[in-house]
N, CA, C and O of each residue as an XYZ file, in Angstrom:
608
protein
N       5.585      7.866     22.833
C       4.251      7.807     23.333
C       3.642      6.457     22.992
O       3.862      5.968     21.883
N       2.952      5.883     23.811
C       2.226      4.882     23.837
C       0.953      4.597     23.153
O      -0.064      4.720     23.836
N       0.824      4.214     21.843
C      -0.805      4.390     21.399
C      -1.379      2.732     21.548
O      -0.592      1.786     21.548
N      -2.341      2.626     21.628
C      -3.185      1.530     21.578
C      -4.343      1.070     20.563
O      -5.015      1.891     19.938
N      -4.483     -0.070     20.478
C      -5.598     -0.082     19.410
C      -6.104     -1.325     19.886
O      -5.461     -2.374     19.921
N      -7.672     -1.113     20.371
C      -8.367     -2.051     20.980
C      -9.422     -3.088     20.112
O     -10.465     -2.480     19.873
N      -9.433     -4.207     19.682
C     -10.188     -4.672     18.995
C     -10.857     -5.602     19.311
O     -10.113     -6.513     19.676
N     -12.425     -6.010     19.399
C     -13.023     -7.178     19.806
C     -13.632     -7.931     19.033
O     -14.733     -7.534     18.652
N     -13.171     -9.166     18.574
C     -13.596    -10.306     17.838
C     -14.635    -11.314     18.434
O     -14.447    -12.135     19.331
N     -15.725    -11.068     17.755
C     -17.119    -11.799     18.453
C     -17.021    -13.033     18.146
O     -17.563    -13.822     18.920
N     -16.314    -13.580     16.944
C     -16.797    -14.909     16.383
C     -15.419    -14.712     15.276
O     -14.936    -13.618     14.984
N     -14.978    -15.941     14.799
C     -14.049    -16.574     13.966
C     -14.255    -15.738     12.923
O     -13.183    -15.208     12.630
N     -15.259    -15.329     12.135
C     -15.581    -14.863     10.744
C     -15.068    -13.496     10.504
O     -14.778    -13.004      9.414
N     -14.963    -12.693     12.239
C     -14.087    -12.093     12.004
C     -13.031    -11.618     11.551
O     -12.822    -10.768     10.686
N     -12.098    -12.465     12.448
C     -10.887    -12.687     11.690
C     -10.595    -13.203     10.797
O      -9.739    -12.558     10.192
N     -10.863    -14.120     10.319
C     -10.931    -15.233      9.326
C     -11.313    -15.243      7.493
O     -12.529    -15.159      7.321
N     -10.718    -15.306      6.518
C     -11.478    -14.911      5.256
C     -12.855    -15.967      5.426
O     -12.704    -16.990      6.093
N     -13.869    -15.742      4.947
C     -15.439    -16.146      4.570
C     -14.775    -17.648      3.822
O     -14.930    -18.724      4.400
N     -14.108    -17.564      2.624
C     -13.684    -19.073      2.080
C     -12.572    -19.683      2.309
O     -12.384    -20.822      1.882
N     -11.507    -18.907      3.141
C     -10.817    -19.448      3.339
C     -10.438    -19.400      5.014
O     -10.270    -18.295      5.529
N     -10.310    -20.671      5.856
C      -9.953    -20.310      7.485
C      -8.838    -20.505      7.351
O      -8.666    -21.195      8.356
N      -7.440    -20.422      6.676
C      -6.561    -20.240      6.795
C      -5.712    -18.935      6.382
O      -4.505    -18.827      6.164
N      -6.614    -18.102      6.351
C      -6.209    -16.610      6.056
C      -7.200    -15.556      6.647
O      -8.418    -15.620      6.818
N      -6.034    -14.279      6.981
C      -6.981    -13.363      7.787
C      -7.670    -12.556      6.808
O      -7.045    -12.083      5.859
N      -8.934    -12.356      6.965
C      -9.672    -10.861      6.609
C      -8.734     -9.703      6.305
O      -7.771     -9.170      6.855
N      -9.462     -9.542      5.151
C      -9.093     -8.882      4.362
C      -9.589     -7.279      4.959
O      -8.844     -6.306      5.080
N     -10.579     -7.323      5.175
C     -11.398     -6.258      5.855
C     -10.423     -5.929      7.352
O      -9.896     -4.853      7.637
N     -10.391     -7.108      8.096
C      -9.583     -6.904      9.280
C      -8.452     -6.047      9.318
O      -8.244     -5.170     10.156
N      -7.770     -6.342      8.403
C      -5.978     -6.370      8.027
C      -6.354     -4.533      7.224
O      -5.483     -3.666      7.153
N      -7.455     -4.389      6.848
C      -7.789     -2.844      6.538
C      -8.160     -2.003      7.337
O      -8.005     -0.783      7.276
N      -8.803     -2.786      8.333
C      -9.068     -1.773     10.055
C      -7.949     -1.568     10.584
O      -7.692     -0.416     10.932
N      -7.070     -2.517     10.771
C      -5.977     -2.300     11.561
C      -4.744     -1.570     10.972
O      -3.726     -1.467     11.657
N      -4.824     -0.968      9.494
C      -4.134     -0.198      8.739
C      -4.972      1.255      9.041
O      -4.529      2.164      9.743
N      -6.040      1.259      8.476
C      -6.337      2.203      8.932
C      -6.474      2.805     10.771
O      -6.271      3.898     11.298
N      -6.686      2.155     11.024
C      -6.573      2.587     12.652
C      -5.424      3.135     12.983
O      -5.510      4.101     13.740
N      -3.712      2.604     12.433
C      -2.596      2.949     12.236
C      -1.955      4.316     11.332
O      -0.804      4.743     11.234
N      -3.537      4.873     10.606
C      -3.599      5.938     10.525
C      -2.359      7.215     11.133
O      -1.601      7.947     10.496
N      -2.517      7.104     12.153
C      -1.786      8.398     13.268
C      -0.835      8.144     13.857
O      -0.327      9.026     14.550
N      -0.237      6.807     13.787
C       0.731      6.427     14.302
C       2.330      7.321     13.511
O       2.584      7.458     12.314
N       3.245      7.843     14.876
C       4.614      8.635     14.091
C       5.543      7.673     14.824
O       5.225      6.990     15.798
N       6.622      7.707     14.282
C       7.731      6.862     14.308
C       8.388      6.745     15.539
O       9.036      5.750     15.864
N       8.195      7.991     16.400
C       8.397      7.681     17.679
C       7.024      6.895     18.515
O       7.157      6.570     19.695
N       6.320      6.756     18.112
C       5.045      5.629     18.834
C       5.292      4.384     19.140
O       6.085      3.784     18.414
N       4.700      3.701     20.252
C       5.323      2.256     20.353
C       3.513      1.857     20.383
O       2.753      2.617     20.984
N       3.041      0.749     19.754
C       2.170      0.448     19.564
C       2.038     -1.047     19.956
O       2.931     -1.892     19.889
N       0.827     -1.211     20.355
C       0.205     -1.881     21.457
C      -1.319     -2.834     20.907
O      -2.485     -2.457     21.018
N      -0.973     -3.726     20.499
C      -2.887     -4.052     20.078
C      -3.050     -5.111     21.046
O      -2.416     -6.165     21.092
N      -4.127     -4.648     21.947
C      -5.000     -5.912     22.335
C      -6.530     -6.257     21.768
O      -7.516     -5.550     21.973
N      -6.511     -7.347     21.102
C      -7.369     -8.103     20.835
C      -7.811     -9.382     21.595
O      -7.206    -10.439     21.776
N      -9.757     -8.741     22.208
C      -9.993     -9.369     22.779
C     -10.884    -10.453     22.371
O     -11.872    -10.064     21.750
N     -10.775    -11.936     22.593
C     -11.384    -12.887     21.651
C     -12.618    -13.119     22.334
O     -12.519    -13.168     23.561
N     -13.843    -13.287     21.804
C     -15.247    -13.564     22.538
C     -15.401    -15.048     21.757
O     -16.574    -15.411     21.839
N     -14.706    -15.852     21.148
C     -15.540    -17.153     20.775
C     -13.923    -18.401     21.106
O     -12.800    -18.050     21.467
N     -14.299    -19.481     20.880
C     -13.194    -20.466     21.333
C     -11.920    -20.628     20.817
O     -11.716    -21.078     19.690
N     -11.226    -20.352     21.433
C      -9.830    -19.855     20.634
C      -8.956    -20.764     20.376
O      -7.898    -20.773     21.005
N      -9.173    -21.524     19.589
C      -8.320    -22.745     18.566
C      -7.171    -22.612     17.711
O      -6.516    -23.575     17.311
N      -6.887    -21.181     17.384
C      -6.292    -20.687     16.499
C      -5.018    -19.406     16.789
O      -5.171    -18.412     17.498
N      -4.001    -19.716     16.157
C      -2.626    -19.018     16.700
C      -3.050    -17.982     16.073
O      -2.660    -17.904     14.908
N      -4.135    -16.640     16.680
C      -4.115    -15.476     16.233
C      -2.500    -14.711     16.123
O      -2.097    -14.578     14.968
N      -1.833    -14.352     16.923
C      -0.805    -13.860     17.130
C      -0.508    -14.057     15.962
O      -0.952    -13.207     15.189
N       0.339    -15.213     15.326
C       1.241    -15.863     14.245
C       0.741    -15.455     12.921
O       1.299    -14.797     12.044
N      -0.816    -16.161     12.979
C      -1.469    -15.915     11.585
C      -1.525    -14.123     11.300
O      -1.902    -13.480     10.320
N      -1.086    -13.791     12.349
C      -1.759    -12.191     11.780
C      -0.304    -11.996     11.449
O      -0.102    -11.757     10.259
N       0.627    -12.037     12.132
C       2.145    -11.596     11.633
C       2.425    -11.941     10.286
O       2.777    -11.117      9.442
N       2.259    -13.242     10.063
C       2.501    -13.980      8.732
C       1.704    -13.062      7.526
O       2.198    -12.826      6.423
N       0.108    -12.515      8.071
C      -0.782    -12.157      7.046
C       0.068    -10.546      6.797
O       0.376    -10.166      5.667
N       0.275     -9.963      7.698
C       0.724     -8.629      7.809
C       2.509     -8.635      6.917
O       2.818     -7.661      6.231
N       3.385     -9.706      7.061
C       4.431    -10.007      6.406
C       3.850     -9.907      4.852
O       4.302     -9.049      4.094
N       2.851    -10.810      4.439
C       2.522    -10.933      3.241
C       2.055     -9.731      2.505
O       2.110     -9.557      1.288
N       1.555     -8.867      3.471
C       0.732     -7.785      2.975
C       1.783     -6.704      2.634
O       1.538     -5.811      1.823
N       3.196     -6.840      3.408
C       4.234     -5.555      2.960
C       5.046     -6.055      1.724
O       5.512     -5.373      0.812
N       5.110     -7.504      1.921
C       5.984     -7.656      0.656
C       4.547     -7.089     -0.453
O       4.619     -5.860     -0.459
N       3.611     -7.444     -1.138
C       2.651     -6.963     -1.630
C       3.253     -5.316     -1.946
O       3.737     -4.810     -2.958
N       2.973     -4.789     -0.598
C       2.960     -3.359     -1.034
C       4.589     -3.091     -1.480
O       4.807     -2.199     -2.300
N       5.500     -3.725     -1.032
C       7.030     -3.638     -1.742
C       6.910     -3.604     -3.199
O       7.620     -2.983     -3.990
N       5.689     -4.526     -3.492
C       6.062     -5.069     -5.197
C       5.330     -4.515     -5.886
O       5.664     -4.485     -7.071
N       3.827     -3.728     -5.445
C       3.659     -2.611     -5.725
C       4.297     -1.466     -6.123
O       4.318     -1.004     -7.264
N       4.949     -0.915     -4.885
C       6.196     -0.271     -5.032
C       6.930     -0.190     -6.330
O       6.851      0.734     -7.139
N       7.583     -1.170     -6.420
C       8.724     -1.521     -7.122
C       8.044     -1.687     -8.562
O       8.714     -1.322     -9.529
N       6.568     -2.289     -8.811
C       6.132     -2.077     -9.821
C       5.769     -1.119    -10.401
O       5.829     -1.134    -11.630
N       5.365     -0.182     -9.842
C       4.921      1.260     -9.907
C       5.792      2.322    -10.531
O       5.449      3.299    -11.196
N       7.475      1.754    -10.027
C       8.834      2.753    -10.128
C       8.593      2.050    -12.005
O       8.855      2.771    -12.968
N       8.146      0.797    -12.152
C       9.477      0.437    -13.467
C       7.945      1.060    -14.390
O       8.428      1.480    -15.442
N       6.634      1.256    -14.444
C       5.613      1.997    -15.013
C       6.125      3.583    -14.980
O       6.017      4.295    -15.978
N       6.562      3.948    -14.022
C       6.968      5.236    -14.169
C       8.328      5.400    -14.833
O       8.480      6.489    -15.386
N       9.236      4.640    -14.888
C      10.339      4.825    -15.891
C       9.526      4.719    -17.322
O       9.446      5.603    -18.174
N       8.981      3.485    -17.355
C       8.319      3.514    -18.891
C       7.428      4.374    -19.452
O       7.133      4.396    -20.647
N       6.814      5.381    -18.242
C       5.870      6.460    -19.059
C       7.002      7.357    -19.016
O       6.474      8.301    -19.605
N       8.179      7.761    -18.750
C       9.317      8.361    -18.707
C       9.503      8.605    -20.033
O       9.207      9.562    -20.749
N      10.224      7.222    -20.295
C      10.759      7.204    -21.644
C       9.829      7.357    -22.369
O      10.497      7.801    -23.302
N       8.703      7.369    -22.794
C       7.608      7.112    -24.062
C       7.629      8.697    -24.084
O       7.922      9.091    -25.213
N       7.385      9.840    -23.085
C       7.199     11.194    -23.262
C       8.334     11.319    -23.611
O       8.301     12.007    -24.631
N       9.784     10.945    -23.261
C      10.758     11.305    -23.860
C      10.574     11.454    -25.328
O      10.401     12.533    -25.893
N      10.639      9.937    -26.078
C      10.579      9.663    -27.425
C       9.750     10.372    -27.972
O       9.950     10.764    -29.122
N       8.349     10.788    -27.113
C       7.314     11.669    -28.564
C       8.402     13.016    -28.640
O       9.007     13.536    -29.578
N       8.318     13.340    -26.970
C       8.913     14.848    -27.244
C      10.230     14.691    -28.224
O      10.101     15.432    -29.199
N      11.197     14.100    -28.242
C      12.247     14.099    -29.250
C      11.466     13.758    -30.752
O      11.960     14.459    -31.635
N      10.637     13.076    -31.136
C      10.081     12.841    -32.188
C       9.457     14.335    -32.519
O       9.608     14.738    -33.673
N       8.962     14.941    -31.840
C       8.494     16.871    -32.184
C       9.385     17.460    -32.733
O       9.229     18.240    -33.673
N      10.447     17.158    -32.211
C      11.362     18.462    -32.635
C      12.373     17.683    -33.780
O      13.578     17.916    -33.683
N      11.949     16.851    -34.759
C      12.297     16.609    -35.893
C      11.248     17.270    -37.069
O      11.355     17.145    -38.289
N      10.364     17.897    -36.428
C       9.055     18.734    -37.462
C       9.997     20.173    -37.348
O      10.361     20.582    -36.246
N      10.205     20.599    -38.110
C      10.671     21.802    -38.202
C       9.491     22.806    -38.756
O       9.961     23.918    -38.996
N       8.523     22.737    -38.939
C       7.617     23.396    -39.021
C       6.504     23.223    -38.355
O       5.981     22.112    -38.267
N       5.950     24.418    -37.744
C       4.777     24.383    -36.412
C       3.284     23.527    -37.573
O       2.656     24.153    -38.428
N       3.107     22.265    -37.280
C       1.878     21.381    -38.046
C       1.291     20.754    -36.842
O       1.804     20.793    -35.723
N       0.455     20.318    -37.075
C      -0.503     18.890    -36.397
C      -0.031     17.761    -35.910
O      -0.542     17.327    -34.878
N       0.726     17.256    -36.358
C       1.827     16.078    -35.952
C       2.783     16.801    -35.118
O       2.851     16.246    -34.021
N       3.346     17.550    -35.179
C       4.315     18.182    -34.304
C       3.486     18.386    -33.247
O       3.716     17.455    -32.475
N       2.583     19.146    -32.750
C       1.487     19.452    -31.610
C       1.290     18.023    -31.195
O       1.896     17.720    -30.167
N       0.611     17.120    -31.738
C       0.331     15.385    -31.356
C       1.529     15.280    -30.477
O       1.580     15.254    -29.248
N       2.399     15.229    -31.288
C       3.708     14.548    -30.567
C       4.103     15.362    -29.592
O       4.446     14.684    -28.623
N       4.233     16.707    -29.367
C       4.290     17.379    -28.196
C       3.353     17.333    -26.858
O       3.798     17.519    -25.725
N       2.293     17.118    -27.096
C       0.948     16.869    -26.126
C       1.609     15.622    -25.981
O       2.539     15.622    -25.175
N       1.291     14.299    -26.710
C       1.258     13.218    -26.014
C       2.509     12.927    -25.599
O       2.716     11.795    -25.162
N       3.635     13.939    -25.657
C       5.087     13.369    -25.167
C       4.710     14.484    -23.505
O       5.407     14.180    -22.537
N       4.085     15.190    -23.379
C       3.826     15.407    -22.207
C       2.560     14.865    -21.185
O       2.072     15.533    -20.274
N       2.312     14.001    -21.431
C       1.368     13.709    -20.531
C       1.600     12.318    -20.025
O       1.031     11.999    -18.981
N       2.433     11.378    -20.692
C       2.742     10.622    -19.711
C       3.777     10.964    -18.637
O       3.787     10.518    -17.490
N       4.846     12.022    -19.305
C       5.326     12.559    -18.122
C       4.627     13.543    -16.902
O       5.141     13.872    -15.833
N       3.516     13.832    -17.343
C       2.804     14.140    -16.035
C       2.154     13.104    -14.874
O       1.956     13.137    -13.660
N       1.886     11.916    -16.279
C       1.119     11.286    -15.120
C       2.143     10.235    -14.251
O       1.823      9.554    -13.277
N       3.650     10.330    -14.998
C       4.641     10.007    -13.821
C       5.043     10.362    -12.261
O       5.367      9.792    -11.220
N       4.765     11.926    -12.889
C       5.090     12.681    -11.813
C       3.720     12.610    -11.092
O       3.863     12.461     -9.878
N       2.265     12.684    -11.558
C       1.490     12.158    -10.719
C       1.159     11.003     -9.586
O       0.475     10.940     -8.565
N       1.948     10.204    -10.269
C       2.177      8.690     -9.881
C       2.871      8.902     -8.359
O       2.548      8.672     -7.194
N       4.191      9.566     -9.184
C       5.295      9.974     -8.061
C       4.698     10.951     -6.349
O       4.829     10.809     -5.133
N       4.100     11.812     -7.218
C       3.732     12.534     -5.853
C       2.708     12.052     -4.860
O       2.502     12.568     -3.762
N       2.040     10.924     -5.404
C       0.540     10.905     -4.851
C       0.619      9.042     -4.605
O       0.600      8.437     -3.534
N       0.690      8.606     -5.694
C       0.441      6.868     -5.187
C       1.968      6.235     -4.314
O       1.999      5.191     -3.663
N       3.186      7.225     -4.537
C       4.333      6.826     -4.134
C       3.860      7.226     -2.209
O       3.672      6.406     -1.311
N       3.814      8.278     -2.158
C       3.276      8.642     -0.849
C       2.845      7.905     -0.007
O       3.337      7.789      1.116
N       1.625      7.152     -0.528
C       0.847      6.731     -0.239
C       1.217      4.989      0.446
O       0.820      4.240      1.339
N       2.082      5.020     -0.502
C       2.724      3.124     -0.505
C       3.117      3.639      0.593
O       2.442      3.476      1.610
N       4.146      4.276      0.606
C       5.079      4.640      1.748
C       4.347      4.567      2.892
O       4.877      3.836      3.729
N       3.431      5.008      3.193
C       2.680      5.277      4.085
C       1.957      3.952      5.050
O       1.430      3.806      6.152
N       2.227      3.347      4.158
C       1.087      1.856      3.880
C       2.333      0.505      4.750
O       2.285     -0.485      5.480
N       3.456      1.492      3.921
C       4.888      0.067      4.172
C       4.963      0.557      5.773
O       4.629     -0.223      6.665
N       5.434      1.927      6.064
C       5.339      2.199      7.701
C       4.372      1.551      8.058
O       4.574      0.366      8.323
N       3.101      2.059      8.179
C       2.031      1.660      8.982
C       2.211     -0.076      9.432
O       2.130     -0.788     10.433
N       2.472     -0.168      8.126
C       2.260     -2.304      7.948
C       3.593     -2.937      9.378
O       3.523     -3.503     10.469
N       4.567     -2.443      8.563
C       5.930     -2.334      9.782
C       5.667     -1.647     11.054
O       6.721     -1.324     11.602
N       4.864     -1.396     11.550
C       4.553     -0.820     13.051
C       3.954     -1.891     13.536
O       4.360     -2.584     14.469
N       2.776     -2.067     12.774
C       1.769     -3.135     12.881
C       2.783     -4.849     13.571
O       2.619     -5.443     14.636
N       3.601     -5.106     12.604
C       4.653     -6.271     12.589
C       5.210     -5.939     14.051
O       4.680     -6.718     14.843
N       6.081     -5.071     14.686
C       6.604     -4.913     15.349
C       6.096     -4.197     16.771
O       6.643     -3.732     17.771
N       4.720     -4.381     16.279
C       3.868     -3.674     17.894
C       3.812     -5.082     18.918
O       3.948     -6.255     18.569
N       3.611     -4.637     20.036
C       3.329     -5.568     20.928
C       1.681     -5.831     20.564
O       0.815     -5.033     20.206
N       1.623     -7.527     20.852
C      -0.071     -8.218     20.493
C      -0.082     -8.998     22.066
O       0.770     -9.782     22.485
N      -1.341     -8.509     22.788
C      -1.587     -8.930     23.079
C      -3.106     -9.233     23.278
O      -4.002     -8.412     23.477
N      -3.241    -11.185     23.140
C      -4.210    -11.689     23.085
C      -5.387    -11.900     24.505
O      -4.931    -12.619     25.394
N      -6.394    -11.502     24.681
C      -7.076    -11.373     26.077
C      -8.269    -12.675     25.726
O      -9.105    -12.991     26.573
């Protein structure tokens, strides 16, 4: 199925970061993620962007390049995210093995049992919910890259 996403740029500032004219909006590059919202893998996607001010500037290119930059980003996210979740891994490991050298039910034994479980929750939190989410972010971004642009 064919989806589309129609966008009209009144003026440069649009597209453009506020301090920098050699980079796209930040805001922009978040509409057009979110708009990509609903997009499924069988979709072929389509953006025309129509320009209302003097067009000096290789929209096409700069947005590919900005949209390239933005997945490696969310890759290294990614990938940063996995080696935080190994390390709250291991730390619940170590308390929980540090518990069960108390052979008697005390206060320190409980400490070390609580806090050896809760970074492993908030791994698995990590896992179910911000992993999702990347994922979600790396498709969308890769649709975006590989949709047809056309400039009006």
């Amino acid at each position: 199925m064919l989806k589309t996403i129609n966008i009209n740029l009144l003026n440069k500032e649009d597209f453009l970061e506020k301090y920098n004219d050699n980079d796209v909006s930040a805001d922009f590059l978040e509409y057009l993620i979110k708009k990509g919202k609903n997009i499924s893998k069988k979709d072929d996607l389509v953006l025309n962007i129509k320009v209302d001010f003097k067009n000096d500037l290789n929209i096409k290119d700069m947005l590919i390049q900005t949209l390239n930059k933005e997945y490696l980003n969310t890759v290294n996210d990614h990938y940063f995210n996995n080696l935080f979740q190994i390390m709250l891994f291991l730390l619940g490991i170590i308390f929980l093995s540090l518990s069960t050298l108390f052979k008697e039910d005390n206060i320190w034994k409980e400490i070390l049992l609580i806090g050896g479980w809760v970074p492993i929750w908030e791994m698995l939190e990590l896992e179910l919910f911000s992993d999702v989410r990347g994922r979600k972010r790396k498709f969308i971004i890769k649709k975006l890259i590989n949709s047809k642009i056309n400039i009006i």
